[in-house]
C-alpha positions, 0 to 999 in steps of 0.5 A: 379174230372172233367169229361172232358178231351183232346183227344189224337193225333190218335182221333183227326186226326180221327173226326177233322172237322176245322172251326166249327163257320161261322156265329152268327147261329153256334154259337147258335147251338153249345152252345145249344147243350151243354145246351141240352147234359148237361141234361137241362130242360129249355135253354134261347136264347137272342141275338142283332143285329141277334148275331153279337154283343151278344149272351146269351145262359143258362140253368139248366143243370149240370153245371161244375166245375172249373177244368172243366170250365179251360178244356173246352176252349181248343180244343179237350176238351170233356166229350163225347167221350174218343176215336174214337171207342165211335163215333159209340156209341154217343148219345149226339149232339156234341163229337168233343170239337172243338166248344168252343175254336173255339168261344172263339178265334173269340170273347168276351166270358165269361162262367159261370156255377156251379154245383149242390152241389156248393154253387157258381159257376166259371167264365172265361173271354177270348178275341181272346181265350186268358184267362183274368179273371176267378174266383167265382161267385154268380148265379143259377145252371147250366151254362150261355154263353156269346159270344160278338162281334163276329169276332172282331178280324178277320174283313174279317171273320165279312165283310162276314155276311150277312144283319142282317135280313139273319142272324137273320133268320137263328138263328130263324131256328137253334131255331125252329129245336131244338124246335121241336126235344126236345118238353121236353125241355123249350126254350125261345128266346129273340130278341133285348129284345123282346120274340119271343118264349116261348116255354112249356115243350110238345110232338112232335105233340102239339109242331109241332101245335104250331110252325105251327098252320096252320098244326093243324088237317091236320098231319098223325101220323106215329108210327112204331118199328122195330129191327133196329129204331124206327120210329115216324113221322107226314105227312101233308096230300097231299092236304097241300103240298108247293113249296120247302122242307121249312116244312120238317124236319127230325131227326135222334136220335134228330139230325137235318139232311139233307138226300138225302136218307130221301128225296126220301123215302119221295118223293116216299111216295107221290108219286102219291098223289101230282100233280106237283112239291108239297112237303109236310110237314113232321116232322120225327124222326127217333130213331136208334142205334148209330152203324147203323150211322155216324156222322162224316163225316161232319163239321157240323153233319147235313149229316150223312151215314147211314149202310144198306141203302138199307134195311132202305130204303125199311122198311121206304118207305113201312111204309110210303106208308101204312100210306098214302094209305087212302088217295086221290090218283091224277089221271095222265097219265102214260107213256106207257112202249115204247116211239114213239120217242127215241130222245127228242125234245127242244123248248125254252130251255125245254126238251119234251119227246114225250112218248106213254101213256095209254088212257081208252075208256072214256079218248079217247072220251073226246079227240074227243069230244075236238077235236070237241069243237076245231073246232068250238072255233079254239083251244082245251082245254086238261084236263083244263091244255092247251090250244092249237091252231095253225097257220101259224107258227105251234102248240102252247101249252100252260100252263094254269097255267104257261101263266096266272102267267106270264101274271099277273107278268108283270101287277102287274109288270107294276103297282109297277113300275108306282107307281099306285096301286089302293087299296080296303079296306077290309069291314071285314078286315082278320086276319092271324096266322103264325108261328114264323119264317113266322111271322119275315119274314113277319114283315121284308117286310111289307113295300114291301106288303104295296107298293103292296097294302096290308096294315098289321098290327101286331094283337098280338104274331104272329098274323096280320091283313089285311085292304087292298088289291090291286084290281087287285087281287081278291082271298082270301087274308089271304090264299094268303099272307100264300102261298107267305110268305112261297114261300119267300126266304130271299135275303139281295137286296130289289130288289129281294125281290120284284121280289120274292114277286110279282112272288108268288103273280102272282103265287097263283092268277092265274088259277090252273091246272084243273081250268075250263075255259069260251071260253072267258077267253081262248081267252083271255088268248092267246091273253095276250100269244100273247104280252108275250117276254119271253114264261117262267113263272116267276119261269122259268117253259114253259108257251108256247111250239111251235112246227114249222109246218117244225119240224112236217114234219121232223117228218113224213119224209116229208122234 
């Protein structure tokens, strides 16, 4: 007898999500989370042209009957829940049984599957979600999905994909995200009949190492029980921090989610720890009874609400801060509990608020001694952060780091665009070992870091090596290719590409925050300042703050 079943009218109204299926990726994520409810060891993804023609998903799970293969292609139709009551109870990854109809009336699908004990398994054929063959067939245990041409039918829907590159991007990352929450389970991906990954039965640490061996040796395990969840988590430390959240992942019972709640307990966490606008990289999996949580308030589940917020918030965060007090603390400047001014000022479009701060006796005297040092050079250097000199305008600060990357944007700017970029070959050349995903993304622009000055070439499974760089550039240059790729977000105009590459080039061989700098250098940095248009750095943050010489009287109520 099959275990699947339709649900009735009142459950439907209560957990009915719509369009489930969007893109080639969706697709993927909701047959693999069949693959991994039906009790699977090892899923096999393989696709062609990033999904929009093929896509293969099979596995050694349980399998279905025929009874239940016929059920399956209609909507509503699941084994998971029997009414709306067992959502709060739901331990699987999907319950609604909207996901295969969906994807059966927007393409060629076929579904073969046998169950243990069946000496053959059952097959069914639909076009637009209409059934055109069904019948026995030979095959292994378990069940394989094939979904051909998808939005065939609905050209509109099909005109809308993104360049296949985007698309094949985002099926990478729905993979990686399985493969990370389900280290028990075999994955393998097959692109365009090529391997990407082949991923061994694990645990959580040695599978978040393989995907991203640069993390190897600089996670934090963070393990903890309580009454409500249990919580296992691995932190990069401080010093390994990124541009944006791309290397935060977080799992709620093994379900990726995004969580404005997870976000700030981890951003409080480090707080403190990283100087800037750094993010580090977190892998955390949090175990909660089903109760506690709700996943049906998105089409997709990848939001959920959590109950007593407030008292998980407090027991993560505290778990969390414990973990890391050992670690490196940055020393900053913190606002005094009175501003001078109620009122913020705004120069350039940026908002400064001009608050009181706390300063030690030392930290006074390093200002005087500035101060000195100012008068003799004609500008003062603050905690090798700004610069700062006036004229006959007013008070001009400026961003060391924010300056500096805005100056080498527009000559690395001026050299592409004159298509004179002088190159020097390496002596030793430099190898680079990437992740799957930053691996695809940097095969996808070779030709743009080629037109850079950097010639790459593949050495092996995720692996390259690099023979050239530019010569205006003069850092470490597998460090720095690291730090771009992971700063690159994918657009489908190569123009934009290579304004983001070369705004992250700019960005990571420029002076840091803190870096110390000879007179010379700062004099002729303000002399670049100087010839600047724009007083933004490429990434739209201030490089220079001036202060008119009539603001500063208004201040003091002169005028």
């Amino acid at each position: 007898m099959g275990k699947i079943k339709i649900l009735d009218d009142h459950t439907r109204s209560k957990i009915s999500a719509g369009e489930v299926v969007d893109r080639p990726a969706s697709v993927v994520k909701e047959l693999v989370e069949n693959s991994i409810d039906a009790g699977s060891s090892e899923v096999l993804i393989e696709i062609k042209k990033a999904g929009k023609n093929y896509i293969r998903v099979g596995d050694n799970g349980q399998g279905m009957d025929e009874e239940d293969l016929v059920i399956a292609v209609r909507r509503y139709a699941t084994s998971k829940i029997q009414n709306f009551e067992d959502i709060f109870r739901i331990r699987t990854l999907g319950f609604r049984g909207e996901a295969l109809s969906a994807i059966a009336s927007v393409s060629q699908l076929e579904i073969k599957s046998r169950m243990r004990g069946e000496e053959v398994g059952n097959f069914i054929r639909l076009e637009g979600g209409e059934v055109k063959q069904q019948g026995k067939v030979q095959m292994p245990y378990g069940t394989e999905v094939v979904v051909k041409n998808l939005f065939f039918n609905t050209p509109a829907r099909r005109k809308f994909l993104k360049s296949d590159s985007t698309e094949y991007n985002h099926i990478l990352d729905r993979i990686l995200k399985f493969g990370i929450a389900f280290p028990e389970i075999e994955i393998q991906f097959i692109s365009q009949g090529k391997k990407i990954l082949n991923l061994k039965k694990s645990d959580y640490q040695r599978r978040v190492e393989e995907l991203f061996p640069e993390l190897k040796g600089n996670l934090i395990k963070v393990e903890s029980h309580t009454p409500i969840f249990k919580l296992q988590a691995f932190l990069s430390r401080p010093q390994i921090n990124y541009p944006r959240r791309i290397r935060q992942y977080t799992f709620v019972n093994n379900r990726a989610v995004v969580s404005g709640l997870l976000y700030n307990i981890l951003d409080r966490a480090y707080q403190g720890l990283i100087e800037g606008k750094g993010y580090p990289a977190v892998f955390l999996f949090l175990n909660i009874e089903p109760q506690f949580i709700d996943v049906n308030i998105h089409p997709t589940k990848r939001e959920i609400k959590f109950k007593n917020e407030h008292e998980l918030y407090e027991l993560l965060l505290n778990i969390l801060k414990e973990e890391l007090s050992g670690e490196k603390i940055i020393t900053t400047i913190k606002p005094a509990s009175a501003p001078l001014m109620s009122d913020e000022r705004k120069f350039y479009g940026s908002e400064i608020s001009t608050q009181a701060v706390e300063l030690t006796a030392h930290e006074i005297k390093e200002i005087q001694e500035s101060f000195l040092e100012a008068r003799r050079e004609e500008f003062l250097i603050y905690k090798n952060k700004y610069t700062i000199w006036i004229d006959e305008e007013g008070i001009n600060i400026v961003d060391n780091h924010a300056a500096w990357e805005r100056v080498l944007f527009e000559k690395i700017k001026k050299v592409i665009d004159h298509g004179r970029v002088e190159i020097q070959r390496l002596l030793l050349p430099e190898i680079i070992n990437l992740n799957p995903k930053s691996a695809q993304i940097l095969k996808q622009n070779v030709d743009l870091f080629l037109k850079l000055g950097f010639e790459i070439k593949e050495f092996g499974e995720n692996s390259f090596v690099v023979h050239t760089r530019p010569q205006f550039l003069n850092v470490s240059v597998a460090k720095l290719i690291e730090e771009v790729i992971a700063d690159i977000i994918t657009e489908d105009k190569v123009e934009d590409k290579t304004y983001r590459i070369i705004a992250s080039l700019a960005c990571h061989s420029a002076v840091k925050a803190g870096d110390s700098l000879a007179p010379e250098e700062i004099k002729n940095l303000i002399s670049e300042v100087k010839k600047l248009n724009t007083p933004y750095c490429p990434h739209g943050r201030p490089a220079l703050i001036k202060i008119k010489w009539q603001d500063v009287e208004k201040e003091f109520r002169r005028r």
